[in-house]
MARLUMLUM-212615 format. One record per residue (C-alpha): residue number from 1; residue in one letter; x, y, z. Coordinates in pm, 1 decimal. Layout:
<drenvexs>
+-----+---------+----------+----------+----------+
: num : residuo :        x :        y :        z :
+-----+---------+----------+----------+----------+
: NUM :       A :        X :        Y :        Z :
...
+-----+---------+----------+----------+----------+
</drenvexs>
This chain:
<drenvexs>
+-----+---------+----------+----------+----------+
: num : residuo :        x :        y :        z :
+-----+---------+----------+----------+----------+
:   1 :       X :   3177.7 :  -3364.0 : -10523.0 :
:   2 :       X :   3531.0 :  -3365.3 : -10525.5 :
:   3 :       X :   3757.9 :  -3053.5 : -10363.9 :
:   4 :       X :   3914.0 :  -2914.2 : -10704.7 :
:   5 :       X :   3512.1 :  -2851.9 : -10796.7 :
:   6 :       X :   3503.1 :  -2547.0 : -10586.8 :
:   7 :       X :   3887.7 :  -2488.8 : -10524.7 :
:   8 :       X :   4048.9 :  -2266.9 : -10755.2 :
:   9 :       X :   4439.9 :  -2114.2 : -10691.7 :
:  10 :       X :   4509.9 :  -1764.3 : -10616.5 :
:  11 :       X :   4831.1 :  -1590.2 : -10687.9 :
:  12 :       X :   4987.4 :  -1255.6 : -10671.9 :
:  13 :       X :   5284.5 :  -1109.7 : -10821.5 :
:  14 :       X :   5649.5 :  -1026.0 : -10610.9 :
:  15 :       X :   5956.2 :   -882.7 : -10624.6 :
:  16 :       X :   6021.6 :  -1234.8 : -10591.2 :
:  17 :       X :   5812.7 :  -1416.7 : -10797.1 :
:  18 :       X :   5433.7 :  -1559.7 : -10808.8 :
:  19 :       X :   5273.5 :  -1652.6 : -10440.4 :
:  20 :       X :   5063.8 :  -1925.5 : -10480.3 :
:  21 :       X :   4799.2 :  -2080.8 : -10264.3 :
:  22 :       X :   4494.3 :  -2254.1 : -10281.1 :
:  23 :       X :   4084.2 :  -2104.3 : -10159.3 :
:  24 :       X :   3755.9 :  -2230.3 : -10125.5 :
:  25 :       X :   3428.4 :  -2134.5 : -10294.4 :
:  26 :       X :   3159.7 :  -2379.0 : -10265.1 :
:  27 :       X :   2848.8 :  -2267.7 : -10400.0 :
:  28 :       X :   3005.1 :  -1898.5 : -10443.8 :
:  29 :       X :   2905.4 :  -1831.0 : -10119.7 :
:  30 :       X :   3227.6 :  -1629.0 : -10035.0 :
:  31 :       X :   3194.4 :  -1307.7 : -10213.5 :
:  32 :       X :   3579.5 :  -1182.7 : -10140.9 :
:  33 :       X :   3685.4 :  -1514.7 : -10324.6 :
:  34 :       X :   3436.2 :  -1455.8 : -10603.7 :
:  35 :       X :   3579.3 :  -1122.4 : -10663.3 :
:  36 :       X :   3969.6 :  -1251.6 : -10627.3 :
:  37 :       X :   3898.3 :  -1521.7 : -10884.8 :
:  38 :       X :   3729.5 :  -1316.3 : -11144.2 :
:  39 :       X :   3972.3 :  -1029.4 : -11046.1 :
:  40 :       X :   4282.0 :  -1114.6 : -10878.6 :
:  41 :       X :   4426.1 :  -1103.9 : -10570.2 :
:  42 :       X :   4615.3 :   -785.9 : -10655.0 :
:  43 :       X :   4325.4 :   -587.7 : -10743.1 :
:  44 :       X :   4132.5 :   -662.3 : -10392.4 :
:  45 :       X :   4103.0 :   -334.8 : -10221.6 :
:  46 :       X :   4427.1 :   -238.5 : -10405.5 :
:  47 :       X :   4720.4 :   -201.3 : -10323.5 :
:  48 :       X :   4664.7 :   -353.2 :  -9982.7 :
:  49 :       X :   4742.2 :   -741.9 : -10071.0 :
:  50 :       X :   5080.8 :   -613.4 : -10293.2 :
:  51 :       X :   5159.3 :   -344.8 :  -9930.8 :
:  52 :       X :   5101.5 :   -672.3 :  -9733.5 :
:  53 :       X :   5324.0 :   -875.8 :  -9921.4 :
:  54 :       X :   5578.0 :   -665.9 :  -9920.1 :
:  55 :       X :   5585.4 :   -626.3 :  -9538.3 :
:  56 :       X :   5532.0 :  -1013.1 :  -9476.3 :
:  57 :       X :   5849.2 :  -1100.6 :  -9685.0 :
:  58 :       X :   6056.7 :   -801.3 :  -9507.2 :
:  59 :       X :   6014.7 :   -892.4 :  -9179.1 :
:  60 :       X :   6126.7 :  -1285.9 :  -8923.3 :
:  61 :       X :   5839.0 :  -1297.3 :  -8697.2 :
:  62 :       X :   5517.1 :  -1333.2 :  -8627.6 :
:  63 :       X :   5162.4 :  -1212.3 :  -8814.6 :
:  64 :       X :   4887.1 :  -1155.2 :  -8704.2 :
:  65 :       X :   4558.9 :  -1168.3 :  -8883.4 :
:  66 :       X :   4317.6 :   -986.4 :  -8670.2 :
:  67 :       X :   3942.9 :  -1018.8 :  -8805.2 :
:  68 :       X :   4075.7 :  -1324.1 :  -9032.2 :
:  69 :       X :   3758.6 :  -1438.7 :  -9172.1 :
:  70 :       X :   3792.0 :  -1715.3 :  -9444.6 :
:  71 :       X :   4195.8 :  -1661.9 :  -9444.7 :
:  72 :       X :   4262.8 :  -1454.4 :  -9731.2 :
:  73 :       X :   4562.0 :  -1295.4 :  -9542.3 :
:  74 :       X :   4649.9 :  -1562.3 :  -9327.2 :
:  75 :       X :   4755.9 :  -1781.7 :  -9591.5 :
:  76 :       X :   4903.3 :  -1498.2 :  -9820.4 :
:  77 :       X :   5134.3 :  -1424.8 :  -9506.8 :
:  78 :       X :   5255.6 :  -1825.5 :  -9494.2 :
:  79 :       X :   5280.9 :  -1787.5 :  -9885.3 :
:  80 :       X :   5488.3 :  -1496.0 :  -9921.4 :
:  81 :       X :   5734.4 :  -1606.7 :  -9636.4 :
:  82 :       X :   5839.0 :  -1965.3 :  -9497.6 :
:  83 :       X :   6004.6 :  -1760.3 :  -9219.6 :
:  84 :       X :   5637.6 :  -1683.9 :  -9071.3 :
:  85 :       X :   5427.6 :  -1777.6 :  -8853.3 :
:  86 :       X :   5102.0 :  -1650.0 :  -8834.6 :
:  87 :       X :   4795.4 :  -1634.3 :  -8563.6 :
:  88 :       X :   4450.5 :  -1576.5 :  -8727.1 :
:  89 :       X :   4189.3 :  -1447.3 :  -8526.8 :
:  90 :       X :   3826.0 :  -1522.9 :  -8563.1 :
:  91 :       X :   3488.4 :  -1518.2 :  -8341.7 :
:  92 :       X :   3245.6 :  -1653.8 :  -8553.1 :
:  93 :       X :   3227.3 :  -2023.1 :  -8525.8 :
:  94 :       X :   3040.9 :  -2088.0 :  -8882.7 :
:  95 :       X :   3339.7 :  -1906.7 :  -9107.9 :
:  96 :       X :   3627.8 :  -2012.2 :  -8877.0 :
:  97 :       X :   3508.0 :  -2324.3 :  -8970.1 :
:  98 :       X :   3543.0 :  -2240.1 :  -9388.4 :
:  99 :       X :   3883.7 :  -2061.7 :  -9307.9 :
: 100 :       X :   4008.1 :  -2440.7 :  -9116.5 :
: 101 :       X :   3882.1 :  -2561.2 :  -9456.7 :
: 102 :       X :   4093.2 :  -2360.3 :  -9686.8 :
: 103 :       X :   4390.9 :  -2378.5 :  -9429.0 :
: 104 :       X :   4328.9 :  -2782.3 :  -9512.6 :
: 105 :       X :   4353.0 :  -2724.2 :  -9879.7 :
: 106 :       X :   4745.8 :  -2574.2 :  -9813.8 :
: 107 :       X :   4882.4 :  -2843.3 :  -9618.9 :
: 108 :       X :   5204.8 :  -2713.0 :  -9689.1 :
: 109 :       X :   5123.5 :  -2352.4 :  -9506.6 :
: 110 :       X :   4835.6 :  -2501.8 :  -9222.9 :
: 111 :       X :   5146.1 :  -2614.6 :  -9013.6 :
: 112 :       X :   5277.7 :  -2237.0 :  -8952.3 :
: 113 :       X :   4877.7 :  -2083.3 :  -8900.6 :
: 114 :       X :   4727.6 :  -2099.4 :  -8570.2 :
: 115 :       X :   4383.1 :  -1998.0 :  -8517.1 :
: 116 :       X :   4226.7 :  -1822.3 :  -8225.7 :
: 117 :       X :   3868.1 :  -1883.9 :  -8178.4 :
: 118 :       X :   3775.6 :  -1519.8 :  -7995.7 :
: 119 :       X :   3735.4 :  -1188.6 :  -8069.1 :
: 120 :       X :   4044.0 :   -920.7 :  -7984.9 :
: 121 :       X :   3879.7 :   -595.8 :  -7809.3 :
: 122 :       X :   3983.3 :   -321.5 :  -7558.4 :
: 123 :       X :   3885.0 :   -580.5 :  -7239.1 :
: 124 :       X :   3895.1 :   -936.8 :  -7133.8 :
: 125 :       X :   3505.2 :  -1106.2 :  -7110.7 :
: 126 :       X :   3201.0 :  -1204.2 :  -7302.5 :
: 127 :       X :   3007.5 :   -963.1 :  -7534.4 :
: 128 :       X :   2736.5 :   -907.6 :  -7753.6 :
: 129 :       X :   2858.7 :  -1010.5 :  -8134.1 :
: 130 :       X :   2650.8 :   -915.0 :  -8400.3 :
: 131 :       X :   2649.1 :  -1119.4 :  -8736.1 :
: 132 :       X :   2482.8 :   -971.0 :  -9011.5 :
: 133 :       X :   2258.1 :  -1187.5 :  -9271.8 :
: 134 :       X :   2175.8 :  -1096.8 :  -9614.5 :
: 135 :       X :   1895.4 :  -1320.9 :  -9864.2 :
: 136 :       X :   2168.4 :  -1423.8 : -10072.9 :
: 137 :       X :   2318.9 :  -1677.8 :  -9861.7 :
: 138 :       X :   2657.3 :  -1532.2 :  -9916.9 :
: 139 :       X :   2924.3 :  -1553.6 :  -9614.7 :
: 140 :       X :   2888.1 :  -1273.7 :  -9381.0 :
: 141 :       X :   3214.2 :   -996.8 :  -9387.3 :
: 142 :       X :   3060.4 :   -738.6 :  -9224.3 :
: 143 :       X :   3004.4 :   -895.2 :  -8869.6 :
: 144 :       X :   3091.3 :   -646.3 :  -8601.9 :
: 145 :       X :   3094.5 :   -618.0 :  -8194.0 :
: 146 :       X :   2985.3 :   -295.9 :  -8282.2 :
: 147 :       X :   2603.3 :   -260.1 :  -8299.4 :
: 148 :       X :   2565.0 :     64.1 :  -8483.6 :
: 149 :       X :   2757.5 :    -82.6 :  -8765.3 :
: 150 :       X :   2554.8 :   -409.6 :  -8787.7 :
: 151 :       X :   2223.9 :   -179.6 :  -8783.2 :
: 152 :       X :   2350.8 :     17.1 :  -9047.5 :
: 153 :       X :   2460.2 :   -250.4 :  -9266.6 :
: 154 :       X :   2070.3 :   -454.9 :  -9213.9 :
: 155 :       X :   1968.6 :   -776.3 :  -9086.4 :
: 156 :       X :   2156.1 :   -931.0 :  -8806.3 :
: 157 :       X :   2142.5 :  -1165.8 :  -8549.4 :
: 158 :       X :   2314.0 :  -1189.1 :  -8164.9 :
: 159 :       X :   2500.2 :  -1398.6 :  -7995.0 :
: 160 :       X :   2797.0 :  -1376.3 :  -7745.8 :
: 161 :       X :   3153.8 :  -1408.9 :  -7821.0 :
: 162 :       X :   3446.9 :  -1426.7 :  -7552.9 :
: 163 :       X :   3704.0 :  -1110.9 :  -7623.0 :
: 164 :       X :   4081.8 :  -1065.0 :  -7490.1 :
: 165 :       X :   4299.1 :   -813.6 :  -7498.0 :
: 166 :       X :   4634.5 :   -817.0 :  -7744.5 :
: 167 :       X :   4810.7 :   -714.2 :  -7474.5 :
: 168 :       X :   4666.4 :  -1002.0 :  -7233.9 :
: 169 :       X :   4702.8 :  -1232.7 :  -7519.1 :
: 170 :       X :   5105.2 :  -1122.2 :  -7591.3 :
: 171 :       X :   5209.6 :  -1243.2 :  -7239.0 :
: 172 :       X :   5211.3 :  -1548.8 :  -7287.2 :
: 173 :       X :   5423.0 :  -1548.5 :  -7613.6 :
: 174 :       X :   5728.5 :  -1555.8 :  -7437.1 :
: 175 :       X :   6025.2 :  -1366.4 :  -7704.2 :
: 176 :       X :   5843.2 :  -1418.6 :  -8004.1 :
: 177 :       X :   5833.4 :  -1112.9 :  -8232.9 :
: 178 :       X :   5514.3 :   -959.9 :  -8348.8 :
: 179 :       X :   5627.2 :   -780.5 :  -8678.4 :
: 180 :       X :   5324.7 :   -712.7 :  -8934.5 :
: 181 :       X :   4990.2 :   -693.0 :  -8766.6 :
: 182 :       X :   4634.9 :   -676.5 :  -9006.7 :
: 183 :       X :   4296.4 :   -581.0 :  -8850.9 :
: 184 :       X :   3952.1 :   -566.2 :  -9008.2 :
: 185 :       X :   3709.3 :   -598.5 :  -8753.9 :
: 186 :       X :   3425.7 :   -379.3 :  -8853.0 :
: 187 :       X :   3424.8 :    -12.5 :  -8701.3 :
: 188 :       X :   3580.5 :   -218.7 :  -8373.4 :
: 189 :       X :   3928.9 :   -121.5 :  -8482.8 :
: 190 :       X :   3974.5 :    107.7 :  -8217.6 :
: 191 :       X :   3914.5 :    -81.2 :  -7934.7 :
: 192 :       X :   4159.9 :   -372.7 :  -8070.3 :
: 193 :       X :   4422.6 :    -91.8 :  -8070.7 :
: 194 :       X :   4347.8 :     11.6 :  -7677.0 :
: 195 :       X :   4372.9 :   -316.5 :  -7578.1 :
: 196 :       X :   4745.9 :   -342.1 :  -7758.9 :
: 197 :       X :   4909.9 :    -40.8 :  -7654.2 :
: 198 :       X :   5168.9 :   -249.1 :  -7445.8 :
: 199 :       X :   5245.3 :   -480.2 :  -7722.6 :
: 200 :       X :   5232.6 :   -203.5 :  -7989.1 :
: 201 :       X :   5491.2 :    -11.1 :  -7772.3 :
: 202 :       X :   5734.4 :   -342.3 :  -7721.2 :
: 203 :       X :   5680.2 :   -484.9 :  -8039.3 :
: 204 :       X :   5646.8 :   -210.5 :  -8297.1 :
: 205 :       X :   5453.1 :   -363.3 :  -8553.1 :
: 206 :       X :   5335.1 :   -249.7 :  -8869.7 :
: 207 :       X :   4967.6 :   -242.0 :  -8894.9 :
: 208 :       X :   4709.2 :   -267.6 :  -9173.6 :
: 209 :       X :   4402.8 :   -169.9 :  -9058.7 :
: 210 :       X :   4050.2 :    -70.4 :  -9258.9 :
: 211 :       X :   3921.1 :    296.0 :  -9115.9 :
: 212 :       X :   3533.9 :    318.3 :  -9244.0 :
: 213 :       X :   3289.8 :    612.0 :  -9264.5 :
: 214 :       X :   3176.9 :    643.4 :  -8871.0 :
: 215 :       X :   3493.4 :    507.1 :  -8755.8 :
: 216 :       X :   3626.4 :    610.5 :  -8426.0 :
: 217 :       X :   3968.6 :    783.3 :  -8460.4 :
: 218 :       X :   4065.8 :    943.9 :  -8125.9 :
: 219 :       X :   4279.3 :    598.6 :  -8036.6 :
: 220 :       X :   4447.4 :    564.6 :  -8354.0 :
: 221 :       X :   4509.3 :   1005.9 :  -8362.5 :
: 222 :       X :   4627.1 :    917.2 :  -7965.9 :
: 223 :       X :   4881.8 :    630.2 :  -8084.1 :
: 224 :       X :   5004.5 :    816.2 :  -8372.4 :
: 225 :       X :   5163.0 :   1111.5 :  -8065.3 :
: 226 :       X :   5227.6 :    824.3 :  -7772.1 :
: 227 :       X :   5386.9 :    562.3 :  -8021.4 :
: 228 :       X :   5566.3 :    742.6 :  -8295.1 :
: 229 :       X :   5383.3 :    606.4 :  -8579.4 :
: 230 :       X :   5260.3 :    701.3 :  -8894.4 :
: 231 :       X :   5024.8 :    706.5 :  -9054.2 :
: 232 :       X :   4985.9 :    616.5 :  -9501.6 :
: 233 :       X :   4649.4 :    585.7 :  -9669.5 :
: 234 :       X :   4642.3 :    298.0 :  -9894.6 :
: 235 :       X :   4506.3 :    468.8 : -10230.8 :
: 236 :       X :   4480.5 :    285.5 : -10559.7 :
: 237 :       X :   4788.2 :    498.9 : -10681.4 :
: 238 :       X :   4980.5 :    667.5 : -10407.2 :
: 239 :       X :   5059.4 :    585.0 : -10075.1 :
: 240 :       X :   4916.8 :    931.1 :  -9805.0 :
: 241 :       X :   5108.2 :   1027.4 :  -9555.7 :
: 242 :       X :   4875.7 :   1161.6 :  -9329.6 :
: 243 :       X :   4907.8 :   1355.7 :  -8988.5 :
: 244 :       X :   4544.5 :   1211.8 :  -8859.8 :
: 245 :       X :   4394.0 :    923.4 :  -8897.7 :
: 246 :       X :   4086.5 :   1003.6 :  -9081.9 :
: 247 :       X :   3869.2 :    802.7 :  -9344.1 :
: 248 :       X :   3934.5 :    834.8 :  -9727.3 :
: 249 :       X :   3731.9 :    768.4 :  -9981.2 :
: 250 :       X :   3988.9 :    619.2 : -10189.6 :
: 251 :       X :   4189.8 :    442.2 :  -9898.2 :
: 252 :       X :   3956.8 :    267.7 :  -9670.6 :
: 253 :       X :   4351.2 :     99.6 :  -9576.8 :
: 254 :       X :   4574.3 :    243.5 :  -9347.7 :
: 255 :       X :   4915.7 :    142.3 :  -9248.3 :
: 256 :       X :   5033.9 :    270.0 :  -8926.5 :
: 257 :       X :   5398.6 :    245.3 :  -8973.5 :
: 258 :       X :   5684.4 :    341.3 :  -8703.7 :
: 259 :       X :   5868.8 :    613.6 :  -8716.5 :
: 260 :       X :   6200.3 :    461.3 :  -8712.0 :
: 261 :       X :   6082.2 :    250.9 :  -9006.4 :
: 262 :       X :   5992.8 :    523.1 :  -9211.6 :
: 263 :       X :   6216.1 :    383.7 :  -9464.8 :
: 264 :       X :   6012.4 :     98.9 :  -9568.0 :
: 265 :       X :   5756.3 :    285.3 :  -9705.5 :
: 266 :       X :   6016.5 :    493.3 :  -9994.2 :
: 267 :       X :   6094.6 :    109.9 : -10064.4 :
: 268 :       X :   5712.8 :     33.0 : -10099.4 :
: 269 :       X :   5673.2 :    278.5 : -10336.8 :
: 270 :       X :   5975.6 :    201.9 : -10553.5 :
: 271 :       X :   5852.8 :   -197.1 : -10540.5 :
: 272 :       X :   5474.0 :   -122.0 : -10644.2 :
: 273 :       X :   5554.2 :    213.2 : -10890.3 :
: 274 :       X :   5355.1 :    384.1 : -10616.5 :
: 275 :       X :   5364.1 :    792.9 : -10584.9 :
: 276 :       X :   5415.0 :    922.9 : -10218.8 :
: 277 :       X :   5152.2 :   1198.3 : -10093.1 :
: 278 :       X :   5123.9 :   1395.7 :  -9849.1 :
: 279 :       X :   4795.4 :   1510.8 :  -9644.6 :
+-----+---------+----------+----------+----------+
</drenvexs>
């Protein structure tokens, strides 16, 4: 069976213009592609994708997709800038595997994507990674190095996966900028964010990151005083500004913005007809 039998192109609207790039969906295993086709990219977990693209074509450096899965992000990043590099970062070998697959479909944008076969945590090692299973057959997005998160989403099953730290993995990047930064790792969030404090501080990166139910907040509360950042809840409608991190209902999304950048968010809300709140 040829590619363009389970290949289908997603786009998203711009200031600019359409981005364009090409996904993967054999046997409608992927469940986040099933819901962009039928859907659109835009209306994913809105307005995260449209906040995302706006950042990515704003800023010269380099993204990083933290939690990349099958590359939704990854690629959008490449798409909505030829400026960018980007680093995806994924653990599990079976859907790093799908998301080298639907880098291959966008020859064009695979040059400027590196993947990174480990997990980003608070510490250097090898630990416990817990990939949950469903009767479906459907890809797994819920995979965590959090056990109480796997429990409470089913089935799972072990294995180990090596972990660095941001801040370990930053050294060796020499000058290069780290400008947007997106993590969805599962309730693990926080422990990405200890181990990135020194790059977070050097850098000052924007960061997209998904805050769930039982999510742990004192590190992100912590950064918010240390680092000067904000913090804006992603709703549907409005972009929050809160003083705490703290999970929403309406905007599992955050974006931890710097101070100093403040600005960038009254131009978000101009470009996407989005209200500002406050919390």
């Amino acid at each position: 069976m040829s590619d363009r039998a389970f290949t289908f192109e997603i786009t998203i609207p711009s200031a600019d213009g359409s981005i364009r790039f090409v996904f993967g969906n054999r046997d409608n295993r992927d469940h986040i592609a099933s819901f962009i086709r039928a859907k659109g990219l835009a209306s994913y977990e809105a307005p995260t994708p449209s906040v995302f693209v706006h950042l990515a074509r704003q800023v010269a450096g380099l993204v990083l997709d933290v939690g990349a899965n099958t590359g939704v992000f990854a690629l959008l990043a490449a798409a909505a800038n030829p400026q960018l590099c980007v680093c995806a970062f994924e653990p599990l070998e079976s859907v790093r595997e799908l998301l080298r697959e639907n880098l291959a479909y966008n020859p064009g944008l695979a040059s400027r994507i590196a993947v990174e076969p480990f997990a980003l945590s608070r510490a250097n090692g090898s630990f416990p990674f817990f990939e949950t299973i469903n009767d479906q057959g459907l890809i797994t997005t819920s995979s965590s190095l959090e056990l109480e998160h796997a429990q409470q989403v089913g089935d799972f099953r072990s294995s180990s996966v090596v972990t660095r730290t941001l801040d370990g993995w930053t050294e060796a990047l020499g000058r290069a900028a780290i400008e947007l930064v997106k993590i969805d790792v599962e309730g693990h969030e926080d422990a990405v964010i200890e181990g990135a404090q020194k790059t977070i501080d050097r850098h000052r990166p924007f960061i997209i990151l998904e805050i769930l139910g039982p999510s742990r907040v004192e590190a992100f509360d912590r950064m918010l005083i240390e680092s000067d950042y904000l913090d804006i809840a992603l709703t549907p409608s409005a972009l929050r500004h809160c003083l705490r991190v703290r999970f929403h209902a309406d905007a599992w999304n955050h974006l931890l913005c710097p101070a100093e950048k403040a600005q960038r968010v009254l131009a978000l809300c101009r470009e996407l007809d989005l209200r500002l709140e406050f919390a």
